[in-house]
N, C-alpha and C positions, 0 to 999 in steps of 0.2 A: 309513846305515840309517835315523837319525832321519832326516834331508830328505825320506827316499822314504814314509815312514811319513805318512799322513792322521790320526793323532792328534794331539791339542795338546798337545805336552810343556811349555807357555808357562806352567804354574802350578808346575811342577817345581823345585825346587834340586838340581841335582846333588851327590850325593855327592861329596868331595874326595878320598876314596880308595878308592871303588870302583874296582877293578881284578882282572882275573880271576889265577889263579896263573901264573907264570911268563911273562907280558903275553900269554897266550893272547887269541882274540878271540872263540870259540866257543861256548856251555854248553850243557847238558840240562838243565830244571830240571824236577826230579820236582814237582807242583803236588797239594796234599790239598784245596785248594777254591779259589774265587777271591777272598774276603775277607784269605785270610791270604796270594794270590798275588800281589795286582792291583800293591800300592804294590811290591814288589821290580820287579814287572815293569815297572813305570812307569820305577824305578831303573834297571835294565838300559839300557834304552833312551835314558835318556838319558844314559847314559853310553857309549854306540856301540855295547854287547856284544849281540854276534850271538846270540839268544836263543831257544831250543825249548822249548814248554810239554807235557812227558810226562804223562798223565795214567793213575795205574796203581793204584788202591787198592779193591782186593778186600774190605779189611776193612769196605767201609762197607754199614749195614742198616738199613732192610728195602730195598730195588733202587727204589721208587720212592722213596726219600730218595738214592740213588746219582747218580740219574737228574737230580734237582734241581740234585746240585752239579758234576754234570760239566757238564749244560747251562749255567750260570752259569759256568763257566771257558771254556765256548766264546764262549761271547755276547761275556765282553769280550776273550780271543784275538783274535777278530774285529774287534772296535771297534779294538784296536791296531795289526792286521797282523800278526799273529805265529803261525809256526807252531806249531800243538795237535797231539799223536800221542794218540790213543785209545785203548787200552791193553787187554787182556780185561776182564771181570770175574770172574775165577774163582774167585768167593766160595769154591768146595767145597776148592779149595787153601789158602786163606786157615786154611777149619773145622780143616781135617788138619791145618796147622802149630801150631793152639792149641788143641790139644786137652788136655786137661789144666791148663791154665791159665786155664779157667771162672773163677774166680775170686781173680785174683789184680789187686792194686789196680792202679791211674790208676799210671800211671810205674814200674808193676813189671816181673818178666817177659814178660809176654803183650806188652807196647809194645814190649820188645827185640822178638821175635819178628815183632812185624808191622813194626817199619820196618826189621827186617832183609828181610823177603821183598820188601817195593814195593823198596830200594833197590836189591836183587841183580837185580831186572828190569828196573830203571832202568840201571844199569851195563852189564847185557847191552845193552840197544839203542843206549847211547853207544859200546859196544866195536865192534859191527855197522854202525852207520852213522858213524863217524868222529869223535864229539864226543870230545875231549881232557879236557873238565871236565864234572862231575856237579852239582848241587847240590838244595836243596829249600826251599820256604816253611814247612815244619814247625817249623822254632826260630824262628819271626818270632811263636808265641803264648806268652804267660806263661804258659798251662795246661800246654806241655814243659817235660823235662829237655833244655834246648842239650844237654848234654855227653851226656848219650845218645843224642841223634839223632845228632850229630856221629860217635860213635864205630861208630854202622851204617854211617853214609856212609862212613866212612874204610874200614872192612872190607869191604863193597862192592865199592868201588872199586879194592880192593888186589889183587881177582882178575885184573887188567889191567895190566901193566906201563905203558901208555902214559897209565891212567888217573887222575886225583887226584879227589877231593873239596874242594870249597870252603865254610868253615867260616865264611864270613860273617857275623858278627851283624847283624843284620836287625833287633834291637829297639835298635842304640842310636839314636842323634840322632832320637829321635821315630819309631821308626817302626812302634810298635807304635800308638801313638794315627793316624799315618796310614793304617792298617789301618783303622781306624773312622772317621776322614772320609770314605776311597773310597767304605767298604761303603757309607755312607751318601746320599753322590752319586750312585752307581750304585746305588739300591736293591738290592743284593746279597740272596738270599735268605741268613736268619739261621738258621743251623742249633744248635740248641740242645744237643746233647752231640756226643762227638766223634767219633762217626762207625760202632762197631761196636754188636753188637747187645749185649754185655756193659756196653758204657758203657751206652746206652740203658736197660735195664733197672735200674743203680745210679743213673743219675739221676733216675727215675721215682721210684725207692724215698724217695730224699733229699727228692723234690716231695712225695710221700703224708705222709711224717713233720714235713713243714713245712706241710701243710694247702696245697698247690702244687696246680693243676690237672697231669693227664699232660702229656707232650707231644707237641702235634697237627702232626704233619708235613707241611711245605709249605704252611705257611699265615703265615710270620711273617718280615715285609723289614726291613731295614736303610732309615730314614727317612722311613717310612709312619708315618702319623696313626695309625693305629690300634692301633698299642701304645705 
């Protein structure tokens, strides 16, 4: 797969024990953007594993911030060779699964809720089209709970007898700081909260009470002069 691949994996170290479960060769990886996607995917690849980039998160607002970060997971999909699945946006399902949960914090129930519903859509298209293993770039930022992403992925997945979740840590040997060399190489667009419109609004709150400008979306890259 790398030989046939026109990316330069020549700045890469591969991981030593990247390896999918059970020596599968396959994965789906559910992607939330391409800053927190690019370095795993880099990893994959150079480690042989036959690699799909699902792209499926309804939670993210307002749709021309949507728009931003799916484009930026296509672009460098593209630059690598690797298959991108496009996924709905069906924000109005996303609304109806958190409803009631307007206001509950960063890492509370509303997060169970929404990375239960992207992974349960994510498993469905791995049960449909044959991938064996599931995973996600979502525990590769210090702003998650790993062990609650992990544990949507595993229940998920568990609706599938043939299918597992793979619980890879993604932030050790560096690779959360390689997260911000890519974004930075690849001027990544730099999305500043985390993606629904309840985060948006608490972070705006947090900027006002620190004398913070709001935040202007679509206007701020990973490696540009100008910030």
């Amino acid at each position: 797969m790398v030989d046939q691949n026109p990316y330069s994996l020549a700045h890469y170290q591969r991981p030593e024990d990247l390896q999918l479960p059970g020596g599968e060769k396959k994965v789906l990886m559910h992607s939330c953007c391409a800053p927190c996607a690019a370095d795993i995917m880099e990893a994959m690849l150079a480690a042989d594993i036959d690699l799909t980039v699902f792209f499926y998160n309804p939670n993210i607002h307002p749709q021309h911030e949507y728009e931003i970060r799916k484009e930026e997971n296509i672009r460098f999909t593209e630059k690598m060779n690797i298959p991108f699945v496009d996924a709905d946006y069906d924000k109005d399902n996303w609304f109806a699964r958190t409803k009631g949960q307007e206001w509950e914090p960063e890492r509370g129930e509303r997060c169970t809720t929404c990375f239960d519903m992207r992974f349960e859509r994510t498993a469905l298209y791995a049960h449909e089209n044959g991938f064996p293993i599931i995973t996600s770039s979502l525990g590769i930022s210090r702003w998650k709970d790993m062990q609650q992403i992990n544990g949507c992925g595993e229940r998920a997945a568990a609706s599938y007898p043939e299918l597992k979740y793979w619980t890879y840590n993604w932030r050790k040997k560096g690779g959360a700081q390689r997260m911000i060399e890519i974004s930075k190489r690849e001027e990544f667009y730099q999305q500043e909260y985390c993606g629904c419109v309840y985060s948006l609004r608490d972070t705006n709150r947090w900027r006002k009470e620190h004398g913070r400008e709001p935040i202007q979306i679509g206007v701020k890259f990973y490696g540009r002069d100008d910030f």
